[in-house]
C-alpha positions in Angstrom: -12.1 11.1 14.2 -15.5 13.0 15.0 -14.4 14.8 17.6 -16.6 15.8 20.2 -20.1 17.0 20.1 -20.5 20.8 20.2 -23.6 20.7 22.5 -23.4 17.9 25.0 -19.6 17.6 24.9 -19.2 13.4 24.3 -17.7 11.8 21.8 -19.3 12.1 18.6 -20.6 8.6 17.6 -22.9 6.6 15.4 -23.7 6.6 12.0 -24.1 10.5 10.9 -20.8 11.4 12.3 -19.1 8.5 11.0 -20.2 9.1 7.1 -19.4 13.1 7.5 -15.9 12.3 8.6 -15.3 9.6 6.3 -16.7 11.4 3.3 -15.0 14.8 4.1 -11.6 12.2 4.9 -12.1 10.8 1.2 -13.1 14.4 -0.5 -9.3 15.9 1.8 -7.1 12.8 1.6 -8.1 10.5 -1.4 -6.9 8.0 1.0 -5.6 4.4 -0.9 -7.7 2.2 2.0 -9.4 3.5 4.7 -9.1 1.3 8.4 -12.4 2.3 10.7 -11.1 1.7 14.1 -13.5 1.1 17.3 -15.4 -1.2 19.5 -18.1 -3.3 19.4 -20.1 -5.5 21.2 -19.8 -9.2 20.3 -22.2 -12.1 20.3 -20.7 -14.9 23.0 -23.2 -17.5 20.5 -20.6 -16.5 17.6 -17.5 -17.2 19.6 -16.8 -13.4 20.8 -15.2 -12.6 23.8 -14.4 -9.0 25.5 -10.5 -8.3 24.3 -11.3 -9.7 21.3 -10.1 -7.7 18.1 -12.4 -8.9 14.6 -11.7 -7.9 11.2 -15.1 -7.5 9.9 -15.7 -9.5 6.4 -19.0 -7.8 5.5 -21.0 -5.0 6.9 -24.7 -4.2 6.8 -27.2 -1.8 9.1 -29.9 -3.5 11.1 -32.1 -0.5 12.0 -32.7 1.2 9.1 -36.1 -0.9 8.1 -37.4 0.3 4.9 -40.3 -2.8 4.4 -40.9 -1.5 0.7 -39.2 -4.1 -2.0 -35.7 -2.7 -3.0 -35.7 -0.8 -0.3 -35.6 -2.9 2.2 -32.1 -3.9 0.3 -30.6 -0.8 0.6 -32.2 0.2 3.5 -30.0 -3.4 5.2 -27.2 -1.4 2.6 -25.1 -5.2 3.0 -21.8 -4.7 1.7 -18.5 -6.8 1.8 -15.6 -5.5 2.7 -11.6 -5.6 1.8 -10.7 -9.3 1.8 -7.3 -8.6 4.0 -6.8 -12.4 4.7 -2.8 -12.2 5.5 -3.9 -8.9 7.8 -5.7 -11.9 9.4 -3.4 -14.4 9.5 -0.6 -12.6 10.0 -2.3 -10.9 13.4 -3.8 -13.0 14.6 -7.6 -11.7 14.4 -11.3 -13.0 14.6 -12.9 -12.6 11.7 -16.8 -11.7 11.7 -19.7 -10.4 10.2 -20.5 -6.1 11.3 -24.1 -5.3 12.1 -24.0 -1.2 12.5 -27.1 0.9 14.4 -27.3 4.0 16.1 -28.2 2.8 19.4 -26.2 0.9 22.2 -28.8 -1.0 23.3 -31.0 -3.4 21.5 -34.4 -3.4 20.0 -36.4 -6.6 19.2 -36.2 -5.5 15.8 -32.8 -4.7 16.1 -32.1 -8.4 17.2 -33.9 -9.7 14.6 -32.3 -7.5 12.1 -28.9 -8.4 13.5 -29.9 -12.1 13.1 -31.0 -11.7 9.7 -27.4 -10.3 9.0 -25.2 -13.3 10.8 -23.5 -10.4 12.6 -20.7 -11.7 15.2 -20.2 -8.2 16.4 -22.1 -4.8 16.0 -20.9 -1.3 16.6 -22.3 2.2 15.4 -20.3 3.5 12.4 -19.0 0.8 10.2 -21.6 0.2 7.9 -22.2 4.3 7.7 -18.1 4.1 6.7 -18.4 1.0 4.0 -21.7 3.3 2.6 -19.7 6.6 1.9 -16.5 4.5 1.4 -18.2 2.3 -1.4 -19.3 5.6 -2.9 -16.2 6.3 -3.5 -14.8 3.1 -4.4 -11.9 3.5 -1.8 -11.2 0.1 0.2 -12.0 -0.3 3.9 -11.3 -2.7 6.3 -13.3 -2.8 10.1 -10.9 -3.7 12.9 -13.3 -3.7 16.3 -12.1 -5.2 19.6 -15.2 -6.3 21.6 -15.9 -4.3 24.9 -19.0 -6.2 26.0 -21.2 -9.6 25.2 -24.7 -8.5 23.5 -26.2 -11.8 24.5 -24.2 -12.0 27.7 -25.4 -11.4 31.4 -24.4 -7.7 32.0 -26.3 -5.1 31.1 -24.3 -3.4 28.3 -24.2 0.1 29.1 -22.4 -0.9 32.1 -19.8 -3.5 30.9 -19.2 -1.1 28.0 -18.0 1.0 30.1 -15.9 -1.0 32.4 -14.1 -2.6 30.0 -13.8 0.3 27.8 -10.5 1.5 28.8 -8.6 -2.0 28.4 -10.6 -2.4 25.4 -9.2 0.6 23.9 -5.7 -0.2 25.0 -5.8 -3.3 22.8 -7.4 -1.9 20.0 -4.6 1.0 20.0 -1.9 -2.3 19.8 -4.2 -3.8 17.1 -4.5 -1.1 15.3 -0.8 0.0 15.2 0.1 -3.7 13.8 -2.3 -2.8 10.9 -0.6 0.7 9.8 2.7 -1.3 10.5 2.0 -3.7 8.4 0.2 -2.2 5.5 3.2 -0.1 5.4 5.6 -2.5 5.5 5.2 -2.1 1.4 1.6 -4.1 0.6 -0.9 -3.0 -1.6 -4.7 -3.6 -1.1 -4.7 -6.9 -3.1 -1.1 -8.0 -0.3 -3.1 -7.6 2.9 
């Protein structure tokens, strides 16, 4: 976890904090799989609801616009993730495309980025995780449980926030069911 800011005192969050802890977590732990845990918001066009929990099947960034050829590519960075399809069956999860950008709300850039990437749900670390996580080849899997509707009525600062706590709750059983699971004996190519 990121741990809190030093200045402001929130929650560290987005995609900076999320590749420093994942690559110092890879350099410390030379983990087997890593599982990046958290919320997202969820498009209600894709079939997301709040409560829901996603495993995400690819992840790519939709505000880092690099309009130069190649670039543009890596500057998307689109990247599948760990196929975990008895993780899915097993538990019971959505399964989605990630979007990842550093900002809560969203641009008209940002939505056409998002678009562009068939994103279901969009958060602000996972596709800063898959990056460093790729880097090192070490497999990742994206649980999110959706706290608000992107293209839903509320604004999203607020429902964020109201759901936030039941959200987490959810995602804590989620994620627990993962860890059992996984070590329950499977290997990366079992889940």
């Amino acid at each position: 976890m990121p741990g809190k800011d030093a200045v402001s005192g929130v929650d560290s969050v987005g995609t900076v904090s999320a590749a420093l802890v994942t690559y110092a977590s890879i350099q410390a732990l030379k983990p087997d799989l890593i599982i990046n845990a958290g919320t997202a918001g969820g498009f209600k066009a894709k079939g997301a609801c709040v409560k829901d929990v996603f495993l995400a099947s690819d992840v790519a960034f939709h505000d880092r616009r690099i309009p130069i050829p190649v670039f543009d590519m890596y500057g998307v960075g689109a990247r599948k993730t760990l196929a975990a399809p008895n993780i899915l069956k097993e538990l019971n999860f959505k399964l989605g495309k990630l979007s990842t950008g550093d900002s809560l709300d969203m641009s008209p850039e940002d939505e056409k980025a998002i678009q562009s990437n068939d994103a279901t749900i969009k958060d602000m670390e996972g596709a800063a995780v898959a990056y460093v996580a790729d880097m090192f080849s070490t497999p990742a899997i994206f649980v999110k449980a959706v706290t608000d509707i992107v293209d839903g009525d509320k604004p999203t600062a607020e429902e964020f926030l109201q759901n936030l706590i039941s959200v987490t709750a959810a995602l804590d059983e989620a994620v627990t069911k993962v860890v059992e699971f996984i070590s329950s004996g499977k290997r990366c190519s079992d889940l």
